[in-house]
N, C-alpha and C positions, 0 to 999 in steps of 0.2 A: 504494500500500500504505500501512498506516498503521503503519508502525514507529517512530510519535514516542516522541522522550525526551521529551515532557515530560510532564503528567498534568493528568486533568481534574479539576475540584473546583468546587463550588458554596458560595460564602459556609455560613458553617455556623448552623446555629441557634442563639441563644441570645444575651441583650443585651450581657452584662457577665463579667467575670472572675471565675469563681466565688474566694472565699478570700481578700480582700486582706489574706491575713494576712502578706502579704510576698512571696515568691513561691516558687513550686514549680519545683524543679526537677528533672528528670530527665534523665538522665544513661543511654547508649545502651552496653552492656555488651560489650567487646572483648576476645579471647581471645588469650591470649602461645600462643606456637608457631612452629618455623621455618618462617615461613608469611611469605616477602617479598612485600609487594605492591607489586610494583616501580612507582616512583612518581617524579613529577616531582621534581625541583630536588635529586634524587639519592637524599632521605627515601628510604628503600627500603618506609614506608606512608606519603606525605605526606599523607592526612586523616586519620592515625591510626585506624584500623577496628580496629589489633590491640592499642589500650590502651582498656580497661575503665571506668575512674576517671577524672573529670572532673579531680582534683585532678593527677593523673598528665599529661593530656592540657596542661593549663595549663602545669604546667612543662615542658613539651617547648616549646609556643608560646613560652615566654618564653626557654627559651633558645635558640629560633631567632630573635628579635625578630618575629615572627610575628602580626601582632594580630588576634584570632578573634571571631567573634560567635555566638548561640545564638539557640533562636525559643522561646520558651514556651507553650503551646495548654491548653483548659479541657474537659472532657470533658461534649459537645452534651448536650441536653436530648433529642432525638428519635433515631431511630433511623438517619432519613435522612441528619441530623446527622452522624451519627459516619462513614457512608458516607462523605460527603463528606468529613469531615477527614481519612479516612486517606488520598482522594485528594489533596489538598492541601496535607499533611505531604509527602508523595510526593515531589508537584512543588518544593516548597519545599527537598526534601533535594538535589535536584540544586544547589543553590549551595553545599554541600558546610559547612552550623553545625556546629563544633567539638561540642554536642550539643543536643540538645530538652527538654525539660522536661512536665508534667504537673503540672495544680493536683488536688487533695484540696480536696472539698467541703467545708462547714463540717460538725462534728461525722460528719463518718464518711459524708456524704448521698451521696456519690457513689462509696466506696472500690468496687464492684464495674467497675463502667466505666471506672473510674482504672486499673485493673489490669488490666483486658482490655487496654485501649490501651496502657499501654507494654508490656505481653507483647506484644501485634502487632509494635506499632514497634519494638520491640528485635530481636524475630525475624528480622520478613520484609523492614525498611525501609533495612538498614545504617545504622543512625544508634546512637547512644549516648543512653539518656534516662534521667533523672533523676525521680521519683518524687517529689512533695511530701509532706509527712506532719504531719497535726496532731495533737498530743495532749490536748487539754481537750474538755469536752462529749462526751466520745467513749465508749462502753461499754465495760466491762473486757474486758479481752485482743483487742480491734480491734489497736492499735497494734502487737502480736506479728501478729495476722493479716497485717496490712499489709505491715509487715518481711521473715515467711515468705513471702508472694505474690512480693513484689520479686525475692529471691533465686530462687525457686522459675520465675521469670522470665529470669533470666537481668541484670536491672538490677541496676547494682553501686553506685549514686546516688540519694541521699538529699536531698531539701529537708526539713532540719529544723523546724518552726515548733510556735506555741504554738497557733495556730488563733483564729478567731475562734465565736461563737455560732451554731447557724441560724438565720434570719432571725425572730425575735419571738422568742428562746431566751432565757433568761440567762446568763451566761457561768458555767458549772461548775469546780471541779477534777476534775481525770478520775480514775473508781473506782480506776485501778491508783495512783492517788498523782501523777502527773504538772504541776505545776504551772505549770513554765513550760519552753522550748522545752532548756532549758542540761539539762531533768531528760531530756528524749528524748534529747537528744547521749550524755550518759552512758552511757542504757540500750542504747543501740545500739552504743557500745563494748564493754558490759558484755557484752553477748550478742552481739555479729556481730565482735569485735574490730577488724581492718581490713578487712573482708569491703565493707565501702558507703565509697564515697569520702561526704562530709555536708555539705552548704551549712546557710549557717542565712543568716535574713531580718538587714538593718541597714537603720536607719529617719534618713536623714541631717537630718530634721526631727524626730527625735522620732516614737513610737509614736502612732497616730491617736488611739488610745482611752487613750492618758497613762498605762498601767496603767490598773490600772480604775477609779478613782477619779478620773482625771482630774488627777492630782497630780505624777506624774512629770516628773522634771527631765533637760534635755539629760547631766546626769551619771550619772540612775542608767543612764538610755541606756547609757550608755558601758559602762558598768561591770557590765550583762547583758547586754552585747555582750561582753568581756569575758569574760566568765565561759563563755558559749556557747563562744568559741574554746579555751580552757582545757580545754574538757569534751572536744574532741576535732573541733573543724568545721574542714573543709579551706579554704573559702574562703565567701565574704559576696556574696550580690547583694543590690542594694539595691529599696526599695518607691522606686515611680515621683517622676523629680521632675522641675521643669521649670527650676529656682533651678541650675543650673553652680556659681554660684562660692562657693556653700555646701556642694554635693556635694563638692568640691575644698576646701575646709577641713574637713568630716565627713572625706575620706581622710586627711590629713593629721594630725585629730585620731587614728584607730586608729593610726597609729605612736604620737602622742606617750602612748597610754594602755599600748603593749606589743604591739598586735593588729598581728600578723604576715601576715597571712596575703591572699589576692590579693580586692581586691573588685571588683564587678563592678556597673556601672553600671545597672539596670534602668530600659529607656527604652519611653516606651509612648505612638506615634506617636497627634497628637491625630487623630481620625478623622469624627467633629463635635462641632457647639455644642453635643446637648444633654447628649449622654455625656461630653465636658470637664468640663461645671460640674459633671454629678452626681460625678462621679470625684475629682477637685480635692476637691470639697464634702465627700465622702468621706471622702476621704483628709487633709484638713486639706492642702492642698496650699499650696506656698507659689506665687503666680504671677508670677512680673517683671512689671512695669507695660507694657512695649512687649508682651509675650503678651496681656497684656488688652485691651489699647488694638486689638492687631491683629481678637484672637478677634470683640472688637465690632462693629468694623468689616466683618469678611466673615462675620455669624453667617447672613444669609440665603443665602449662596451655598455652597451644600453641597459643589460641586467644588471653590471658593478654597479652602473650609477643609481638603479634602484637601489641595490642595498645600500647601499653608502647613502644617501639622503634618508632613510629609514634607522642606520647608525649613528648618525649624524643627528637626527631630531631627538633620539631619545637621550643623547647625549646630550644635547641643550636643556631637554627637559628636566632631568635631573636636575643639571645644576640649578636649575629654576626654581623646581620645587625643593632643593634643598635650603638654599636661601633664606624659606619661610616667608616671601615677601608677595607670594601670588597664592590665592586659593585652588586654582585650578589653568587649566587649558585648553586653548581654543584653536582646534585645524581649521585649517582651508585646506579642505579636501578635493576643488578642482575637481567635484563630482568624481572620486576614484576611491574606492575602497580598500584597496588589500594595503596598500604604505599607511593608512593613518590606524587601518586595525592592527597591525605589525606592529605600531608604536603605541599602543595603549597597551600589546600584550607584552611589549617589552619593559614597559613603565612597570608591569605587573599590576595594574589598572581593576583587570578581570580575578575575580576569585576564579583558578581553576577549576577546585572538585566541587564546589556548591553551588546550589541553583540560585539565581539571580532572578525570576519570573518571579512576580509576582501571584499570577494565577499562571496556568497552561495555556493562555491565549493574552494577547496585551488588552488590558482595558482602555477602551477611549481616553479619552481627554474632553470629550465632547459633553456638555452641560448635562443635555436630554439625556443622555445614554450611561454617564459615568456612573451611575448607582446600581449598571448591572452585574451580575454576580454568577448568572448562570448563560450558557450556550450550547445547543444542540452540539453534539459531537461532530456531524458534518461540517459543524464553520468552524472549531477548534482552530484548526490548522490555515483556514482560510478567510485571511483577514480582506480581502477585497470582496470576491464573492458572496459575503455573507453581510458586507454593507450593502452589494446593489440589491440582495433579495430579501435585506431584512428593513428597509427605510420605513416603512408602513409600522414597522415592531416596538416602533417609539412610543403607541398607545400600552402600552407595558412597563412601563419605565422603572419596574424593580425588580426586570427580568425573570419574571412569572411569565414564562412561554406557553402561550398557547397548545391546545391539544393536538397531541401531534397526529390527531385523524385529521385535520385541517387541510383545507389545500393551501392556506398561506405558510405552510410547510418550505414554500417552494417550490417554486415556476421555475423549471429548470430551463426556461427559453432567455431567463434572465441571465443565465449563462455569464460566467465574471473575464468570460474573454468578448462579452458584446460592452460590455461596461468600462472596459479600459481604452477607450481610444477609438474603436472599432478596428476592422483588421485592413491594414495598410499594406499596399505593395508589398513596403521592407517585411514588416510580420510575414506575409504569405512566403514570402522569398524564404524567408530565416525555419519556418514552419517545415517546408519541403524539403529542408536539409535538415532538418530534425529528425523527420519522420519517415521522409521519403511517399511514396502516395499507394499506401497498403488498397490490395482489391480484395481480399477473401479475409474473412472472419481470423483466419489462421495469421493471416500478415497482421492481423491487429494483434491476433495472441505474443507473436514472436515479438511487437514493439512493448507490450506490457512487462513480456520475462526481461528483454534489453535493457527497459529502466530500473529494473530489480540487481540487474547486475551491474548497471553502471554503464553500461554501452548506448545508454537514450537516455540524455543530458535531465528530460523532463517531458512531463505529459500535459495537456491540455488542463489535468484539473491536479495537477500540485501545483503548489509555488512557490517551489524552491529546486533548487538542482542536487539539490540533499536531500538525502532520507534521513529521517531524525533518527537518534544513536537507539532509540528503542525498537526501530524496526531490525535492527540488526540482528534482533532473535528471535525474529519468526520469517525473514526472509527467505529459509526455504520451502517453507509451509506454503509461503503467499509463490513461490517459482509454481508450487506442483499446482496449487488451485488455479493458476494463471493458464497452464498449458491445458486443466482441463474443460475451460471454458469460461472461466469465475472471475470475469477481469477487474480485479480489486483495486479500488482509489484510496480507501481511506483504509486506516486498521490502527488499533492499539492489540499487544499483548496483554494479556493478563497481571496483573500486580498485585500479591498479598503483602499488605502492610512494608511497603519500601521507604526507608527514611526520607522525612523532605527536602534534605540536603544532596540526596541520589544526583548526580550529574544527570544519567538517561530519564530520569523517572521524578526529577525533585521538581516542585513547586511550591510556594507560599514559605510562611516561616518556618523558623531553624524550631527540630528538636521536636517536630511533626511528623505524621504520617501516611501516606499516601495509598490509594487503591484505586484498581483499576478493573473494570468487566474487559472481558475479550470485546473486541468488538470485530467489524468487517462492513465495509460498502463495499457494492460492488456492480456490476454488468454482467447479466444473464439470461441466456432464452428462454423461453418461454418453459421447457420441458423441464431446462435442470430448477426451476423456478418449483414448477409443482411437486416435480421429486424432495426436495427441500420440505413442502411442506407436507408431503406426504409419510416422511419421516421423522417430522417434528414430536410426535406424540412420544418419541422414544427417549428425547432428551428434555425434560422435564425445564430444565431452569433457558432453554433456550428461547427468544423471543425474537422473531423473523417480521419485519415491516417491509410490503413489496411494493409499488407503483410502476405503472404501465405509462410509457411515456405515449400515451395516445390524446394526453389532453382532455382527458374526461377525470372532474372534480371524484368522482367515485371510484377510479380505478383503484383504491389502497385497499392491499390484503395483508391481513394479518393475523397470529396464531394468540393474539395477546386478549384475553376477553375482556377488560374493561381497558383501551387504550388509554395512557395518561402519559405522563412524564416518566422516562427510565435513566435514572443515574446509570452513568456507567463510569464518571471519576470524582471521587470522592477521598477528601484529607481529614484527619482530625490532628486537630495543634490542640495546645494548651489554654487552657482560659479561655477556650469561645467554644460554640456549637458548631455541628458539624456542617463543612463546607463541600458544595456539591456543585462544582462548574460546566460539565457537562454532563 
């Protein structure tokens, strides 16, 4: 079956970091309510799901000595693009970033798909994101658009900036008056009061473009740095740098100027030679001589230079967080996943043998929804799917699920591959290299055993290119039912009492319990269908739910005589009642 946690994703389109006006960040919007999500190391939410504000979120990490890190992502140029990032945002929220972020295009280029995305990711992703926002070059009442959107979103995080030009622009003041990033801090007090937690951009070398003249000094830095926090900004991530013991005197300097407030080191792992130099070149970057010396050295080797920019960051980090002068840190991950999760596992970041999920599937973030607690086992594992066919399930909203003789069960025409995008050229192209274009029953069988073994990336209804570590002990089982007809999508093994710390099998808090019914979905004709149930009487504790994809509200057969709700995963922890998620 293919119940992986993890999620598939394809490098995303697009060269470079749209905005290097500092950085965007967004901030994943969490709702207060007696809503425990009882959570390791006692936290009753330890990833904080149920606080809102990044600035809020920080001061809990710090006063647990907690050190957090964030992913920042740029909103694709294609459409496939964006497919892909939401897969890959996905996968990347399972290491559980205290929140994500979103850049704003220069002068307003991208504000429609900046706000698609973190409305998704805020909804459907359980993460907290944060929202960039530029004010210059930008058309009168955008900046209010933007604002409205966010809130209207559900984001409660703001990356304040001044913005850069679009590419061949001049650099404007914006029609509403907007000058520089200290006049959006303001207006965003002025009009949302504390409604958005606000980062604003700190540049530990100095602004690239010097103000615009070219003339700015390391002081006037200071002192519209300065003035930003004044206006009302919660905390400072800084533009990219690869100089430590400068970054670490720039912190140092915001005390001795009055600036309070947490900064956060923005690190943005080198990926290659030729995007280093333009970036750097960019950015007016300052580089250490042994960076140069190295980059030179392995510019031909495109793998060295990945691992060395992966060696290389965690080696800054370090010194970073040793220091004691930052809480946490913040990638620019250039939409790419495998160098910035390299460096959070080399930070040692991730607990390795204990569970980090909160529940067996991530709970929203999302207001209506955040107080549910239970979910049909078929959406466990599938977090998009089970938004497009569950939107209606909102009249529930303490996840008391409806009876599952229902036909809002699930319209399987809602299909969670008509809801992403719809299927585009590329998909269709990428699909038939997947799959190839099976004609007999048999060629669908042999593509089911192939993703069992690894030889077929992924199927139409996982969403991950991983099987989760649980199926790895029944994956012979699900080979032979596969070859005999039974083409299985979903499956848990069975669990008697497995600690909730189990790597394969843990969920919820420490020093809890966990249990599991066998389960199986799957695809079957019609005969092995009735054989099934004609043998059912044999196996007493077994409970078979079938449906005829013929589109008739009545076709559900079942051996179950009072149908209702059937746990089939269930924990019990300490000090509360028993918890029953799917």
């Amino acid at each position: 079956m293919s119940d992986a946690h993890g999620d598939i994703g394809a490098a995303s389109a697009g060269s470079g970091h749209e905005g290097h006006d500092g950085h965007d960040h967004k901030h994943h919007h969490h709702h207060h309510g007696n809503h425990h999500t009882h959570n390791n190391k006692g936290h009753p939410d330890p990833n904080l799901r149920q606080t809102a504000k990044i600035s809020d979120k920080i001061k809990q990490r710090i006063k647990e000595n907690k050190v957090f890190f964030s992913f920042e992502y740029f909103p694709p140029r294609t459409e496939s693009g964006v497919m892909n990032l939401y897969d890959r945002v996905e996968r990347m929220s399972t290491y559980e970033p205290l929140f994500v972020d979103m850049t704003w295009g220069a002068g307003g280029s991208t504000s429609d798909i900046t706000l698609e995305l973190v409305g998704n990711i805020q909804k459907y992703m359980g993460l907290d994101i944060m929202m960039h926002l530029t004010c210059t070059n930008m058309p009168q009442g955008k900046v209010q658009l933007g604002l409205q959107g966010a809130k209207e979103r559900g984001c409660r995080n703001i990356l304040a900036l001044r913005g850069d030009p679009p590419a061949g622009k001049e650099w404007t003041k914006c029609e509403d008056g907007f000058e520089h990033a200290s006049d959006l801090v303001r207006y965003i007090r002025q009009e949302f009061g504390d409604y958005f937690s606000i980062g604003v951009a700190g540049y530990p070398e100095g602004h690239p473009s010097g103000s615009l003249d070219g003339k700015m000094t390391y002081d006037d830095e200071m002192r519209y740095l300065k003035e930003k926090v004044d206006a009302g900004a919660d905390f400072i991530i800084t533009q990219m740098f690869y100089d430590v013991d400068n970054f670490l005197k720039f912190v140092l300097d915001c005390k001795t100027w009055g600036i309070n407030v947490p900064v956060l080191p923005g690190i943005l792992p080198i990926q290659n030679y030729g995007g280093f130099r333009k970036m750097t070149g960019f950015c007016k970057t300052m580089i250490p001589k042994e960076v140069d010396r190295r980059m030179e050295e392995l510019k031909d080797d495109e793998a060295a230079v990945k691992d060395y920019g992966v060696e290389l960051a965690i080696q800054m980090c370090k010194k970073i967080l040793a220091s004691g002068l930052c809480p946490g840190i913040h990638f620019y991950t250039l939409n790419l996943e495998k160098s910035v999760l390299s460096i959070v596992d080399g930070l040692g970041l991730i607990p390795k043998t204990e569970a980090i999920r909160s529940y067996p599937w991530r709970p929203t973030t999302h207001e209506k929804r955040k107080e549910e607690r239970v979910r049909p086992i078929f959406w466990a594992n599938r977090p998009k799917s089970y938004i497009q066919r569950t939107a209606e399930w909102d009249n529930f909203p303490n996840g008391r699920w409806g009876s599952n003789d229902s036909p809002a069960y699930g319209d399987i025409s809602h299909h969670h591959l008509a809801g992403s995008g719809g299927i585009t050229p590329e998909v269709k192209e990428l699909q038939i290299k997947l799959w190839g274009q099976p004609k007999t029953i048999k060629d669908v069988e042999d593509l089911f055993v192939a993703f069992l073994e690894g030889g077929v990336k992924r199927l139409p209804w996982t969403e991950s290119d991983l099987l989760s570590p649980e199926t790895a002990l029944i994956t012979s089982t699900l080979k032979a039912l596969n070859r005999a007809g039974i083409l299985t999508i979903n499956s848990q093994p069975r669990v008697n009492a497995a600690p909730s710390s189990d790597s394969a099998f843990g969920w919820g808090p420490h020093n809890g319990v966990v249990y599991q019914k066998a389960y199986l979905e799957f695809f079957a004709n019609k005969e092995i269908v009735d054989a099934l149930f004609e043998q059912a009487p044999n196996f007493p504790s077994l409970s078979i739910y079938a449906v005829q994809n013929a589109g008739v509200a009545e076709s559900l057969r079942t051996n179950v005589k009072e149908p209702g709700t059937n746990a089939v995963t269930w924990g019990v922890f300490p000090d509360q009642e028993l918890i029953q998620p799917t």
